[in-house]
C-alpha positions in Angstrom: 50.9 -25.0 -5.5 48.1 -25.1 -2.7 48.3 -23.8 1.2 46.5 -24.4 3.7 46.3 -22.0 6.8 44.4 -22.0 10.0 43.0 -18.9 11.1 42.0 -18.6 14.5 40.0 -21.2 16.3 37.5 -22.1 13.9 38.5 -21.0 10.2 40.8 -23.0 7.7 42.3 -20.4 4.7 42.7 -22.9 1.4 44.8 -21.0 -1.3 45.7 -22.6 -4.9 48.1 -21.0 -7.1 48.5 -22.8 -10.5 50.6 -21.3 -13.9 47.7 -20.2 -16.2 45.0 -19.8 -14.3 43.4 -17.0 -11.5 44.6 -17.6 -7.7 41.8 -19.5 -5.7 41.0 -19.1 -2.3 38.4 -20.0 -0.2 37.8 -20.4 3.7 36.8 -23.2 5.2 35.5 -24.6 8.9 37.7 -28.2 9.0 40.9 -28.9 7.6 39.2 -31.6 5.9 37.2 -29.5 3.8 39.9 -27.3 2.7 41.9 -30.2 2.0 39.1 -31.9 -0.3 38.4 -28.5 -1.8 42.1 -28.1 -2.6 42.0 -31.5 -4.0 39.0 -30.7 -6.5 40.6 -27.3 -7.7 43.6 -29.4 -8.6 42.5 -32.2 -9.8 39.9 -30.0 -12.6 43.2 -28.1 -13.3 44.9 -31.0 -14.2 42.1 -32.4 -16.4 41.8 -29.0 -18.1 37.9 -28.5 -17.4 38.2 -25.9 -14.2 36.0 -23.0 -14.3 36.8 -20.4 -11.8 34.2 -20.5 -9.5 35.0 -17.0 -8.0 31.9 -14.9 -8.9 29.5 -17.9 -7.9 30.9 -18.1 -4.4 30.5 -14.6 -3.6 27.4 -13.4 -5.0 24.0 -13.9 -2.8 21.2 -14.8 -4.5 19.6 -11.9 -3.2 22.1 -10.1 -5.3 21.6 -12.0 -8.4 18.3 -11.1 -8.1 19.1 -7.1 -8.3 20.8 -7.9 -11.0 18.5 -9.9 -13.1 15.7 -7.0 -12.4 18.0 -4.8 -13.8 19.2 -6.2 -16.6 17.0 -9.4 -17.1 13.6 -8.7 -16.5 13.3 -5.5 -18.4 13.7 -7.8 -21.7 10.3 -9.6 -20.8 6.7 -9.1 -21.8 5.6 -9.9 -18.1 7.6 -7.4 -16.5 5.8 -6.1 -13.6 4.8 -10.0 -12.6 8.0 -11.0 -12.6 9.5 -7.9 -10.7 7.1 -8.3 -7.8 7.9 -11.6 -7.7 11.7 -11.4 -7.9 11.2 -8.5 -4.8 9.5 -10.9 -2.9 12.0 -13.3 -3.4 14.8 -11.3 -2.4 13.0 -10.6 1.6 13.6 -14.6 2.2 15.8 -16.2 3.9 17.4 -17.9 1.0 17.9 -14.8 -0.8 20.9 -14.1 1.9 23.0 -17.3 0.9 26.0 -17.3 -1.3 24.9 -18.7 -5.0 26.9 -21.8 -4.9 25.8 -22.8 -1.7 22.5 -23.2 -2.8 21.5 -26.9 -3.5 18.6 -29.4 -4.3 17.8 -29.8 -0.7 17.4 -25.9 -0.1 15.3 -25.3 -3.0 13.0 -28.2 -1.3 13.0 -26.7 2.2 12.2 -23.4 0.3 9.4 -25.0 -1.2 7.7 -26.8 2.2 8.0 -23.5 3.6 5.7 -21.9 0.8 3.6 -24.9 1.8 3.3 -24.2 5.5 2.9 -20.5 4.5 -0.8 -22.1 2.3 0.0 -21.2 -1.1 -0.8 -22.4 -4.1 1.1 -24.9 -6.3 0.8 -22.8 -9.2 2.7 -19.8 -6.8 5.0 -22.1 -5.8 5.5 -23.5 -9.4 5.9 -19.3 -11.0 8.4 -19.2 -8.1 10.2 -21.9 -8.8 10.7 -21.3 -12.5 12.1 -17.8 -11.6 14.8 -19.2 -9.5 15.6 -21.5 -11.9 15.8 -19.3 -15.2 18.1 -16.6 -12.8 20.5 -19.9 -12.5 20.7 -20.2 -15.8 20.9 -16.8 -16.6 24.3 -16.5 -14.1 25.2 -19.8 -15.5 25.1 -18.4 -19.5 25.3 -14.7 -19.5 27.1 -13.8 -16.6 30.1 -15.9 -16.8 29.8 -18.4 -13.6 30.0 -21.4 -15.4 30.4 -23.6 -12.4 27.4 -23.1 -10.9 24.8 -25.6 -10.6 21.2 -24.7 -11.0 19.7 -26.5 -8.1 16.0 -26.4 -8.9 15.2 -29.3 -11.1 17.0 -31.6 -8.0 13.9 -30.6 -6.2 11.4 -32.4 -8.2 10.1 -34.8 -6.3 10.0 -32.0 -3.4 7.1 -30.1 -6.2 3.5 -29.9 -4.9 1.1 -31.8 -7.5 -0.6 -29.1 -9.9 -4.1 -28.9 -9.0 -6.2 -29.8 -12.5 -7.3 -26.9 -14.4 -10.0 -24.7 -14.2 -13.1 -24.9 -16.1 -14.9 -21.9 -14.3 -17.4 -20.5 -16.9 -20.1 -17.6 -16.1 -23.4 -19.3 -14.8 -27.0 -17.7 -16.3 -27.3 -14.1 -15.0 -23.7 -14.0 -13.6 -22.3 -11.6 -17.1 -24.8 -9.0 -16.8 -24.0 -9.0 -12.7 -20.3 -8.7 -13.3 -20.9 -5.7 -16.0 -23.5 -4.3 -13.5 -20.6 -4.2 -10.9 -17.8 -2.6 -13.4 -19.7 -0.2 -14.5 -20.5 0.8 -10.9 -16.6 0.6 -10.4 -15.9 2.8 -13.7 -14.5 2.4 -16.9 -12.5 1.8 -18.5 -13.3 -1.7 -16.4 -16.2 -2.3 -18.2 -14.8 -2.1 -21.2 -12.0 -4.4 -21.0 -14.4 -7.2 -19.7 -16.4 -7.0 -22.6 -13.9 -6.9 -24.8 -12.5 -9.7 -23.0 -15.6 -11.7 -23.5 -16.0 -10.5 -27.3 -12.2 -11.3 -28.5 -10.5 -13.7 -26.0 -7.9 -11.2 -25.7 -5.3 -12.1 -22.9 -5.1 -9.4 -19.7 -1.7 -8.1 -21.7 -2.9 -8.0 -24.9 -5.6 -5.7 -23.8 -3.7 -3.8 -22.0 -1.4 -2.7 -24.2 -3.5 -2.1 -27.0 -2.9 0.8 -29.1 -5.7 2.5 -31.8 -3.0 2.5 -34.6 -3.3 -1.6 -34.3 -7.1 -1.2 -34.9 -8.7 -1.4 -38.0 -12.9 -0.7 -37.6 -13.4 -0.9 -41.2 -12.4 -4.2 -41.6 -13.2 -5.2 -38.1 -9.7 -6.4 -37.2 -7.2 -5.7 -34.5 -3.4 -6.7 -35.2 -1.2 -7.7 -32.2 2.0 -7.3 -32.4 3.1 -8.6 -28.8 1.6 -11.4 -27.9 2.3 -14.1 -25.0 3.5 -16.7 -27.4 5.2 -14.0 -29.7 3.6 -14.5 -32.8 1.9 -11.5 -34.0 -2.0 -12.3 -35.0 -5.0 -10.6 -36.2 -8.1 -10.7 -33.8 -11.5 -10.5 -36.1 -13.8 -8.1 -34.3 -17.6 -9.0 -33.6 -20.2 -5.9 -34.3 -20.5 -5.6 -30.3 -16.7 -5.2 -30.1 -16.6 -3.0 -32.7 -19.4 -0.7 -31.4 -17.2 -1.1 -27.9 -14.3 0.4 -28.9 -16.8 3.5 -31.1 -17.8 4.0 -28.0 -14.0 5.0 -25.9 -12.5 8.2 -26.4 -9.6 8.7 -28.5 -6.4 9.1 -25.9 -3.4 11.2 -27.1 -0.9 9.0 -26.4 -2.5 6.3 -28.9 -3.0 3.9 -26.1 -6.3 2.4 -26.2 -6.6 2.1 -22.0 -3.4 3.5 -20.2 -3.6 0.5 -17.7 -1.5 -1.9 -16.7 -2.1 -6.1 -16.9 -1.5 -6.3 -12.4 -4.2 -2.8 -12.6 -6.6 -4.5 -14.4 -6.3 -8.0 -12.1 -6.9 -5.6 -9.2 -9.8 -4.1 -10.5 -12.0 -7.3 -11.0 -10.8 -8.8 -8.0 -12.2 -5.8 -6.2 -15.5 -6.1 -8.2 -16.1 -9.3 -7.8 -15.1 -9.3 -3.8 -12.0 -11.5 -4.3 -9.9 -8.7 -2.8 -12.2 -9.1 0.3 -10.0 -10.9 3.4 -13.2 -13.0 3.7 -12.8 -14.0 0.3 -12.5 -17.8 1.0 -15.6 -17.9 3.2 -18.0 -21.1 1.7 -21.1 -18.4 3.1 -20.0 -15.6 1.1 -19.5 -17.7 -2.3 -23.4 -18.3 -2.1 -23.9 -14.8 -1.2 -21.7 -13.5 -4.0 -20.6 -16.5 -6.5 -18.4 -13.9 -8.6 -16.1 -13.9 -5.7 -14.4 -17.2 -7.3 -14.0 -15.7 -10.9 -10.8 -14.5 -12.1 -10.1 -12.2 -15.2 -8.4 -15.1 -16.8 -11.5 -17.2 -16.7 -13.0 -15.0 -19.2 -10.4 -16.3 -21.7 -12.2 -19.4 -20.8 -15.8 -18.5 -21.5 -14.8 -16.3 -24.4 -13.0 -19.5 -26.2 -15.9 -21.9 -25.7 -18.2 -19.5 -27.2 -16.0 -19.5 -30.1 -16.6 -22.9 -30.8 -20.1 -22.5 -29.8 -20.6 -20.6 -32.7 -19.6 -22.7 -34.8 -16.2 -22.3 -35.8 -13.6 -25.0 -35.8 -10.3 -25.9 -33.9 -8.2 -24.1 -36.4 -10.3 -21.2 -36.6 -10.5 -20.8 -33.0 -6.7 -21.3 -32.9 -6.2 -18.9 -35.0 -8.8 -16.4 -33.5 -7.1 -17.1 -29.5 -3.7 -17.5 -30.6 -3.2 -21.0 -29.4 -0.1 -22.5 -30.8 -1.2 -25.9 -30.0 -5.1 -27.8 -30.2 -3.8 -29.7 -26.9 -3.6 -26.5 -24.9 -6.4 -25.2 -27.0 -8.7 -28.1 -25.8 -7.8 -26.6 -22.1 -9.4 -23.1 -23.1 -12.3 -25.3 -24.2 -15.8 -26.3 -21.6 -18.4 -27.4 -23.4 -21.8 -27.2 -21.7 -23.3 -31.1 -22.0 -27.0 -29.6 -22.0 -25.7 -26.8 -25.3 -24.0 -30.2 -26.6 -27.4 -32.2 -26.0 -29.4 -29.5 -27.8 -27.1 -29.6 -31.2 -27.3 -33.3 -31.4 -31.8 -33.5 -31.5 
């Protein structure tokens, strides 16, 4: 049985009671759309496929997004990224809108409005894919079946991914950045050479712990990787005599830093946390000021190969699970190329 009621001037009260299944009510601002909201309820009654649409339509997203912090995010290995982004999330506009409201054309309005604020694709894209795994996380684990997850309806509304970088250190531009960190203090100085030395994602070194290294047979064993497949990490002599070198901690943690600690850290060193960061006059002052911590991932792979080893070796060295995405770790310098070949 359905009923409609009108309440006050400007609301419309839709009720559907049905043998079976959870009263539904919703209010409305027409008649019409109670009526044609009645008419769906009904009508996925009588086919036997309605899903109660209850939680959905009354839990903002800035909500869901307390809840996955709680309860979601904690299971990741990029916890702290995804927190900080989830909190910025949750101080938008859209985070005050009802779940099921959201749709295609929001997510795309949410999206020119990162635009007009200048950020990156890639931001945009690490954004997006948050929103979109918290839809499908309501949508599996937290029982509102109904809801739609809106994101991939946006994507033609997607900014084009700029190509990849291919940033390696110029002559001189190593012993600078060391110069610098050890000027900052370790254990910065450290974990860039390390970095260079191993190829050793930001988390990995972070999180290293002395029980996983093995001097003796110049091997470090990661349990948690970004991919999740544990690997070994052969150790050069200069890494080797790099970790001699750091004092034993107590807690069996190699550094005691965090992944966002150490980002913060370089970008200090090399001037990127400057506001004048994007000035053209100071990137010829200071050209480290356009070098990330991940490009040393970069360099430290294409010295890999520069020393002769092959894809498979390297893949296994980096921990690249493909030879496609290993090939965009890879930049080959044409005049080291031009040398090998005579």
């Amino acid at each position: 049985m359905a009923a409609i009621q009108k309440r006050g001037d400007l609301q419309w009260r839709a009720r559907v009671r049905r043998h079976g299944y959870p009263p539904q009510s919703r209010t409305f601002n027409s008649r019409a759309e109670a009526e044609a909201w009645v008419r769906q309820i009904e009508g996925e009654m009588d086919r036997g496929v309605f899903v109660s649409r209850a939680e959905a339509e009354s839990t903002t997203l800035e909500e869901a997004l307390e809840r996955y912090i709680a309860e979601y995010i904690p299971k990741l290995k990029s916890r702290e990224g995804e927190t900080y982004r989830a909190r910025a999330l949750q101080r938008r506009d859209i985070a005050k809108r009802v779940l099921a409201t959201i749709r295609g054309k929001d997510i795309a309005m949410f999206i020119q409005e990162r635009q007009n604020e200048g950020v990156g694709a890639n931001t945009i894209k690490l954004d997006l894919g948050l929103l979109s795994r918290l839809f499908e996380v309501c949508r599996s684990s937290w029982g509102m079946e109904s809801l739609l997850n809106p994101v991939p309806l946006a994507k033609t509304a997607r900014p084009k991914l700029p190509p990849g970088r291919n940033r390696r250190l110029k002559p001189g531009e190593e012993e600078e950045l060391l110069k610098r960190a050890r000027a900052y203090g370790e254990p910065t100085p450290s974990i860039i050479s390390l970095a260079l030395e191993t190829a050793m994602r930001r988390g990995e070194l972070a999180s290293m712990r002395w029980e996983q290294i093995d001097l003796k047979h110049q091997l470090i064993h990661l349990t948690e990787t970004k991919n999740g497949t544990p690997r070994d990490v052969p150790l050069s002599t200069s890494a080797v005599a790099i970790l001699r070198a750091l004092p034993r901690r107590l807690d069996g943690s190699v550094f005691n830093i965090t992944p966002g600690a150490i980002s913060q850290a370089f970008a200090r060193i090399t001037g990127r946390a400057s506001p004048k960061k994007r000035s053209s006059k100071l990137q010829k002052v200071n050209p480290l000021v356009d070098l990330r911590f991940h490009d040393l991932r970069h360099e430290a792979t294409s010295r890999i190969f520069e020393k002769g080893f092959n894809p498979m070796e390297a893949a296994a060295i980096t921990g690249h699970k493909t030879l496609q995405m290993l090939k965009r770790y890879t930049h080959l310098r044409a005049e080291d190329l031009a040398k090998r070949m005579g």
